[in-house]
N, C-alpha and C positions, 0 to 999 in steps of 0.2 A: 272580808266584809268591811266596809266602811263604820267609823265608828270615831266617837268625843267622846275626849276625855275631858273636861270641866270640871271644876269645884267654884264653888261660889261663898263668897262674905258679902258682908254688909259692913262700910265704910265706918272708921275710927273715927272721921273728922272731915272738913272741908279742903284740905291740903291737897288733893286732886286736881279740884279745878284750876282752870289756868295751864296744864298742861299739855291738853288736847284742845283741837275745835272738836265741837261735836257733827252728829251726822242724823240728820230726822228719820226714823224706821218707822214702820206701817206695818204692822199683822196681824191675822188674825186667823183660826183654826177652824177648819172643817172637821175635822177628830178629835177629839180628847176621851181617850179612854185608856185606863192603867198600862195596858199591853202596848199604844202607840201614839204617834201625837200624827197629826198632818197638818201642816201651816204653810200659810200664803205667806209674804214677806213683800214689803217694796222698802228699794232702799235709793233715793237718787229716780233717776230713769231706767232701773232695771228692777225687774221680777222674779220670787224664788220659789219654788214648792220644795217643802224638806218634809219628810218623812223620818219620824225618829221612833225608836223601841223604846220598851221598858228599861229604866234606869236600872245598874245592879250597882252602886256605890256610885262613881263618880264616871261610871262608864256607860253607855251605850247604840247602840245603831244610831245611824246617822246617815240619809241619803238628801241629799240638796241639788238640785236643778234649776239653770234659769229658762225665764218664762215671760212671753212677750208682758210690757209692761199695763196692757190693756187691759190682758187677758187675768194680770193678777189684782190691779183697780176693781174687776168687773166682780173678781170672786170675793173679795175683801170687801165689797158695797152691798152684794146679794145673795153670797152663800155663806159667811164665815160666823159663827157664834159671837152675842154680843158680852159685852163690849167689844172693839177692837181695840187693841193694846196699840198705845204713838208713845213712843220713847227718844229720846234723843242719847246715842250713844259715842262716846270717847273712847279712843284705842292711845294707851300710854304704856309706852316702852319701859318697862323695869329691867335691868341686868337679863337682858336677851330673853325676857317675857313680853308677851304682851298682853296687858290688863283692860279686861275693858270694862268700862263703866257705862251703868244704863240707867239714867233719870227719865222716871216716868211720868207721863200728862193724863190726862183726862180722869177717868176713876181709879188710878193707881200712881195718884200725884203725889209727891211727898216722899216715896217709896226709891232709893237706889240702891242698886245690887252691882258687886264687882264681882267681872268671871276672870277666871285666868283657863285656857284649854292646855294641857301636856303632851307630851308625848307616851309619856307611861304611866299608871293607877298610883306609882309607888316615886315617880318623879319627887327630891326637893327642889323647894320653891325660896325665895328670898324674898319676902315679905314687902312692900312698899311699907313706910310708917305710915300711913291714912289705910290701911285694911284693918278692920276689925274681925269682930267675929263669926266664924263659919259655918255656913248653912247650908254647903252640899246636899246634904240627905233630907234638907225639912219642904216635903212638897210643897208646903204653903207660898213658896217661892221662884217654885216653878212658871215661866211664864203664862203657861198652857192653864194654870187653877186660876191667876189672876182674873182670867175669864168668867171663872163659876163667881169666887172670891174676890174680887177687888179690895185693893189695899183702903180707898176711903171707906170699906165697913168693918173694919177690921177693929177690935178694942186693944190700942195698944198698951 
C-alpha cells in the first residue's frame, strides 16, 4: 500500500525565507470526510488527483496520479468545495531532508506550515532552527479543514 509519512510545525521565525524560490499550487477537494480526502492539485502545467486515508499519527494512505491539466482547472473551477486553497510552496534541503514550506493566499493568508515527509513513523529528524512547534496530530491544519475552517476566521 502506498502511504506518507509527514509531520508538520509551524515556523520559529522568518529564517526560511530566502532559501527556496517558491512554486504557486492550486487545490481544492472533492471529499473531505474523516475516513478520506480526494484533492485536485495543479502545480506549474501539470495536474494531480490524490486520494488519501484517515491519518493514524503521522501516517497514512496516499495514492496521487497525474492528470491532464485541463481536466484538473475544469474540476477545481466546478466541482471542488469552497474555498480553494493557492499556497505558494518552498522545498529546503536540511541535512538530507527536505522541508517544505507552504505560505498561504486567499482565506488562509497569514497562515504557514512546514512539512518534512520520512521514511519511517519513528525516523529522527534534525531540526532546521526556524521550525517551531509541532502540529502533526491537530486537524485544524490539515489542508483538507482549511476548506470548512479558513485560517482568516480563526481567533488566534
Amino acid at each position: 500500500m502506498a502511504q506518507e509519512i509527514e509531520r508538520k510545525f509551524l515556523p520559529k521565525n522568518d529564517a526560511w525565507r530566502g532559501l527556496a524560490v517558491g512554486t504557486f499550487y492550486r487545490q481544492g477537494y472533492l471529499s473531505t470526510t474523516k475516513e478520506r480526502t480526494v484533492r485536485i492539485r495543479t502545480i506549474k502545467d501539470q495536474g494531480y488527483l490524490t486520494v488519501k486515508g484517515a491519518a493514524k499519527g503521522a501516517v497514512r494512505a496516499e495514492y496521487e496520479y497525474e492528470i491532464p491539466i485541463k481536466d484538473a482547472n475544469e474540476m477545481l473551477d466546478r466541482l471542488c468545495e469552497r474555498p480553494i486553497i493557492e499556497k505558494e510552496r518552498y522545498e529546503i534541503d536540511h541535512k538530507g531532508l527536505i522541508w517544505v514550506v507552504d505560505e498561504f493566499h486567499g482565506e488562509n493568508k497569514g497562515l504557514i506550515l512546514v512539512e518534512v515527509e520520512l521514511s519511517h513513523e519513528d525516523q529522527e529528524i534534525d531540526m532546521p532552527p526556524w521550525v517551531g512547534k509541532e502540529v502533526t496530530g491537530d486537524p485544524k491544519y490539515f489542508n483538507a479543514n482549511l476548506i470548512v475552517s479558513p485560517f482568516v476566521r480563526w481567533s488566534v
